[in-house]
Backbone as a printed PyTorch tensor [residue, N CA C, xyz], in Angstrom:
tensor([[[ 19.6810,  17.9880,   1.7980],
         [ 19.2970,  17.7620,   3.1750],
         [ 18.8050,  16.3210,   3.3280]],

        [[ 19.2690,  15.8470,   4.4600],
         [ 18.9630,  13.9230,   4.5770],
         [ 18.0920,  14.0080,   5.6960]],

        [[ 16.8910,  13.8730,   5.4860],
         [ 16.0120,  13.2840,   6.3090],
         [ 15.8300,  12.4610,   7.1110]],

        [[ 15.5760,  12.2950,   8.1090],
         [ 15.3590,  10.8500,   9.1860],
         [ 13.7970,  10.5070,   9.6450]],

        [[ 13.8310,   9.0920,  10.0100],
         [ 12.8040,   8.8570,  10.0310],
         [ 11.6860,   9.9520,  11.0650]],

        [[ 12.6880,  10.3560,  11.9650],
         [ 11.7880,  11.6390,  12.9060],
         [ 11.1740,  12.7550,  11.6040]],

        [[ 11.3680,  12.8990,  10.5830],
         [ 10.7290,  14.0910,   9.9520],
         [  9.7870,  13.7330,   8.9000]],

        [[  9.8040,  12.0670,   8.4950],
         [  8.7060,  11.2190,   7.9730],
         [  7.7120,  11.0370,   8.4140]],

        [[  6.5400,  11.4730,   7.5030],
         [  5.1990,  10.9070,   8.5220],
         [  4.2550,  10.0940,   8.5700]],

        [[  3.8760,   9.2150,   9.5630],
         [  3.2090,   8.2050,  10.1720],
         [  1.9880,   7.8500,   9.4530]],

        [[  1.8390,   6.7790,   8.8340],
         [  0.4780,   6.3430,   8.1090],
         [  0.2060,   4.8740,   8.8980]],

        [[ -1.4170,   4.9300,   8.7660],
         [ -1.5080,   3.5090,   8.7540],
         [ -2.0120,   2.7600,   7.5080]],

        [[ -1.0690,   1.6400,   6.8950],
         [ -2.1630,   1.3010,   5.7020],
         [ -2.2040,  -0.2220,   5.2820]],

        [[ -2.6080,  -0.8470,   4.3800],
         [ -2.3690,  -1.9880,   4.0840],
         [ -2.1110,  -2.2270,   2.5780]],

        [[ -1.7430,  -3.2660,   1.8520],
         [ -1.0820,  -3.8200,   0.8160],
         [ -2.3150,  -4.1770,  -0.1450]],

        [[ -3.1750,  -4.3530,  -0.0120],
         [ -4.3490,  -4.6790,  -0.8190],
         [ -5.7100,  -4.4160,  -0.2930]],

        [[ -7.0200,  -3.9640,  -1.4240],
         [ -8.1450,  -4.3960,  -0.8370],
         [ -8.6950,  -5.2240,  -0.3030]],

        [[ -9.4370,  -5.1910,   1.3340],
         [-10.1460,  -6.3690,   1.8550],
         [-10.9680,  -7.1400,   0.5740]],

        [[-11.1130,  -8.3640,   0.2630],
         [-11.5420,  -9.4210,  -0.4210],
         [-12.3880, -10.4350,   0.0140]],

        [[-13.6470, -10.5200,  -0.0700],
         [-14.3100, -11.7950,  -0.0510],
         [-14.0430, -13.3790,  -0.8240]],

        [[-13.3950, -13.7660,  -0.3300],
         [-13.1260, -15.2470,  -1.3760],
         [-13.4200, -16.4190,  -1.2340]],

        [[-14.5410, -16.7700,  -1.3330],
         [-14.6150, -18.3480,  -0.4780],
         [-14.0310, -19.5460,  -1.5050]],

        [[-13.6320, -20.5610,  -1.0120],
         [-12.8060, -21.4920,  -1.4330],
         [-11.3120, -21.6000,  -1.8180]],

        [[-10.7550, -20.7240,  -1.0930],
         [ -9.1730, -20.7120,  -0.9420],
         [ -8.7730, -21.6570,   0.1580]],

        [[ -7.9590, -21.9130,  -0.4510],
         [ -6.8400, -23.1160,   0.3950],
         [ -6.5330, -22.2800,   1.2750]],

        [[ -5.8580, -23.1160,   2.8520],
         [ -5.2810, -22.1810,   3.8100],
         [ -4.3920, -21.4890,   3.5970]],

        [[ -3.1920, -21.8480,   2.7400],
         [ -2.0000, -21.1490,   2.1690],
         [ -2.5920, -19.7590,   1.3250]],

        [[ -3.6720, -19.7890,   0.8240],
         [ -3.7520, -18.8810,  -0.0230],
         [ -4.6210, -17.6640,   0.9640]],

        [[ -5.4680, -18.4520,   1.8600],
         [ -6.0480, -17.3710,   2.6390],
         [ -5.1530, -16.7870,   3.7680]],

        [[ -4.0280, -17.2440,   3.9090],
         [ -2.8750, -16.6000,   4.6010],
         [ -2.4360, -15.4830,   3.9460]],

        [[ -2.0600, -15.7620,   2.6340],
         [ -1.5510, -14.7420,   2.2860],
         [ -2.1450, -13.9200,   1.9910]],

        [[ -3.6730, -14.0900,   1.9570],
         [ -4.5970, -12.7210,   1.1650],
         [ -4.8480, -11.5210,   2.4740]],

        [[ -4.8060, -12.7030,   3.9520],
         [ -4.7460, -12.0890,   5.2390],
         [ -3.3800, -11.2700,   5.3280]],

        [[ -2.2710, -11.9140,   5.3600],
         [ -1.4560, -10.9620,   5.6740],
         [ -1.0640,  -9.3590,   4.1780]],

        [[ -1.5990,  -9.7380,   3.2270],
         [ -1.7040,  -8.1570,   2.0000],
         [ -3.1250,  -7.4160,   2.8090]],

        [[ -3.3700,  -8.1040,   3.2540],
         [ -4.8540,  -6.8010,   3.7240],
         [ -4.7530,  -6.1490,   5.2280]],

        [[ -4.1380,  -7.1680,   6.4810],
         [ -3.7980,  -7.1070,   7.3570],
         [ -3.3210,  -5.1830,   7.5560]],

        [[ -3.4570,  -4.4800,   8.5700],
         [ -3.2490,  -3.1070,   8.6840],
         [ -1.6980,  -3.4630,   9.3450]],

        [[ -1.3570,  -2.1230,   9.0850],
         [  0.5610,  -1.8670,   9.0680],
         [  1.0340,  -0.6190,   9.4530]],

        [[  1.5150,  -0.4660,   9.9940],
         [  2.5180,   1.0780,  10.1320],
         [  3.6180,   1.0380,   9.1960]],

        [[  3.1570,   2.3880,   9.2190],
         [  4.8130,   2.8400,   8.4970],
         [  5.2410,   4.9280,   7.8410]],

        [[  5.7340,   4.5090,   6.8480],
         [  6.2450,   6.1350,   7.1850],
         [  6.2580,   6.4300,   5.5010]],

        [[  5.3070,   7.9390,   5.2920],
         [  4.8740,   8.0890,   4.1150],
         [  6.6010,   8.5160,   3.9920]],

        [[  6.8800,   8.6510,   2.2430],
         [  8.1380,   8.9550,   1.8430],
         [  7.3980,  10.3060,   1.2390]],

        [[  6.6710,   9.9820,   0.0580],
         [  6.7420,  10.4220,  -1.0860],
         [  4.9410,  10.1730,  -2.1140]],

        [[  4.4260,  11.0830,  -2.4980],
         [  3.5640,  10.4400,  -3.8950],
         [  4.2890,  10.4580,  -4.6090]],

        [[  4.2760,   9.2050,  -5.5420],
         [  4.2840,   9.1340,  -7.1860],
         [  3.4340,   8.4780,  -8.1480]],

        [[  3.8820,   8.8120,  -9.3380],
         [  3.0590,   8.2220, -10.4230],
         [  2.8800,   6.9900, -11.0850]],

        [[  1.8690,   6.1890, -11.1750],
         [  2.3620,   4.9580, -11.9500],
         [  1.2630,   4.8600, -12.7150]],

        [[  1.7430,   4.2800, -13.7260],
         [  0.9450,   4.2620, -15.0180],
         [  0.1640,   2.5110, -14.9000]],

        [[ -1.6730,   2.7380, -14.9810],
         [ -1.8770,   1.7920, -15.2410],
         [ -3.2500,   1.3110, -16.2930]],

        [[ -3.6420,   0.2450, -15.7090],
         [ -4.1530,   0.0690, -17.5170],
         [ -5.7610,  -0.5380, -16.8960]],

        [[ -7.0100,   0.3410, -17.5190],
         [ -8.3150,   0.1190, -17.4190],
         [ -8.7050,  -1.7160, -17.4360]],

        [[ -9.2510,  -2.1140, -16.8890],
         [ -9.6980,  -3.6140, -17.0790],
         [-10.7650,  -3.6920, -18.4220]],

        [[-12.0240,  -1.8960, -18.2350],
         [-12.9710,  -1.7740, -19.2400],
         [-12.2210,  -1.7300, -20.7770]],

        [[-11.4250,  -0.3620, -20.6510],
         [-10.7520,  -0.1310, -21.8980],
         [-10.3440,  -0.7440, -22.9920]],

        [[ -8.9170,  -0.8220, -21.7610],
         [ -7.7390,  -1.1220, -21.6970],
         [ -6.9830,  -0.3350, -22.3800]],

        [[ -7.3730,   0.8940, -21.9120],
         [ -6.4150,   2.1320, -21.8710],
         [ -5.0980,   2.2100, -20.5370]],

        [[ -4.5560,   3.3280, -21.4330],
         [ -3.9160,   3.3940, -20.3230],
         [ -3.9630,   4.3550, -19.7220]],

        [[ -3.3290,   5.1400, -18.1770],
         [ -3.9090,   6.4300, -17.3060],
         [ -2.9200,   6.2070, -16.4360]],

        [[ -2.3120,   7.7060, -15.7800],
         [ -1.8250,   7.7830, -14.7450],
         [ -2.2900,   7.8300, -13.5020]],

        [[ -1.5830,   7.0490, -12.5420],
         [ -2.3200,   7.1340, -11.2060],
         [ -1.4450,   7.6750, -10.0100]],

        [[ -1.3710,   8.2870,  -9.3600],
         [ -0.6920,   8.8400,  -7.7910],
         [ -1.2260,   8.2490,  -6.2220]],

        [[ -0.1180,   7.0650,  -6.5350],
         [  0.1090,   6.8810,  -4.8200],
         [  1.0320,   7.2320,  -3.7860]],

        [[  0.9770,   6.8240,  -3.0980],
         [  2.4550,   6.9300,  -1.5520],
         [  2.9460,   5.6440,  -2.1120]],

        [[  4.3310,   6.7700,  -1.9240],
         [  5.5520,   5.4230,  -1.5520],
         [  5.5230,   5.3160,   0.1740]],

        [[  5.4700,   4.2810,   1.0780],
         [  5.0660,   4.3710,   1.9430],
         [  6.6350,   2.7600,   2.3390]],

        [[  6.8780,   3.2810,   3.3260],
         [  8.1490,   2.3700,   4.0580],
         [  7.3930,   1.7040,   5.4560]],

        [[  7.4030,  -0.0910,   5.4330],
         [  6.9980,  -0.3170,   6.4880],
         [  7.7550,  -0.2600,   7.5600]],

        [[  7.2180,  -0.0110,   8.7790],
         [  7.9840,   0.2100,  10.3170],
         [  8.5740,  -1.4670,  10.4230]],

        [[  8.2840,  -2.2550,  10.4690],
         [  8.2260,  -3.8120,  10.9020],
         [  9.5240,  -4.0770,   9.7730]],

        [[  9.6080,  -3.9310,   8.7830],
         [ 10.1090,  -4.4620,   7.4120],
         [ 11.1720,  -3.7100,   6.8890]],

        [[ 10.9090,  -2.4890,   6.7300],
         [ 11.3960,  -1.6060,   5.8930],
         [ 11.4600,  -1.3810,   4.7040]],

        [[ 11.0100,  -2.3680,   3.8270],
         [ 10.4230,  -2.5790,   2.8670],
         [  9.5760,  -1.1730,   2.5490]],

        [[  9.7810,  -1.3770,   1.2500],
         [  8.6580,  -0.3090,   0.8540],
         [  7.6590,  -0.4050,   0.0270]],

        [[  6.6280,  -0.0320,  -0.2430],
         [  5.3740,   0.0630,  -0.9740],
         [  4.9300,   0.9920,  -1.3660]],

        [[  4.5110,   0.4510,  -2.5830],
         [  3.4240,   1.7160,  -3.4150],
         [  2.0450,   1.2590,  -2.9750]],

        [[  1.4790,   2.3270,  -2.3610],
         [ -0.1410,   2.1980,  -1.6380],
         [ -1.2200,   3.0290,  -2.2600]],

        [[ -1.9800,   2.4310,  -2.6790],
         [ -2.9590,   3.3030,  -2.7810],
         [ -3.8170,   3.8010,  -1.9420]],

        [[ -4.1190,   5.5030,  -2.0420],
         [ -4.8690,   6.9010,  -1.0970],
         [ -5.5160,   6.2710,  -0.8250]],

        [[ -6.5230,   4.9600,  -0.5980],
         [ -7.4620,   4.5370,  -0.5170],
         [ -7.0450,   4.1940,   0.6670]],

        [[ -6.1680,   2.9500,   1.2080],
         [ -5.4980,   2.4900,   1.7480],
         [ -4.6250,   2.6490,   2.7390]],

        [[ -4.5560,   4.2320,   2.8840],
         [ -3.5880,   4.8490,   3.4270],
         [ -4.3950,   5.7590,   4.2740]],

        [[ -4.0030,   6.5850,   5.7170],
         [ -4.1470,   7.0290,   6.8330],
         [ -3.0530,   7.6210,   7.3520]],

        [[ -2.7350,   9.0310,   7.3500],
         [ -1.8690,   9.5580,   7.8990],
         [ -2.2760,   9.7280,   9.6410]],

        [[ -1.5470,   9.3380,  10.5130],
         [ -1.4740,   9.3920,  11.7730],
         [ -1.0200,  10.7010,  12.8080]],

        [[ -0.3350,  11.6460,  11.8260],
         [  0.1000,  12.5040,  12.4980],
         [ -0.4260,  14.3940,  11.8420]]])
């Protein structure tokens, strides 16, 4: 069965955690604005991705949304944190 975007559902989320950074160049605070900046788009799917402790440096599985932007179509892995279902 092929799905369309009518049976996908509506999140709002963004690409990274908000960040305090002082002393970034404008180029760099552009881009940290537009990864944090909020987005629509359309949950697909959770999956798994494997990642690695900063304390450890173990490793652990983690479960996010694959999440497709409305604007882009592009897609992203988001983390639950990050994410807001709309509907």
């Amino acid at each position: 069965m092929i799905m369309g975007k009518e049976d996908l559902r509506k999140v709002v989320f963004s690409i990274m955690y908000p960040q305090f950074r002082p002393g970034l160049s404008e180029e760099e605070q552009r881009r940290l604005d537009e990864n944090t900046r909020e987005r629509y788009g359309y949950f697909h799917k959770w999956v798994t991705v494997e990642e690695q402790s900063p304390q450890s440096g173990r490793f652990y599985d983690k479960t996010v949304a694959l999440v497709e932007d409305v604007e882009t179509g592009k897609l992203y892995k988001v983390d639950t944190e990050l994410m807001k279902f709309k509907d």
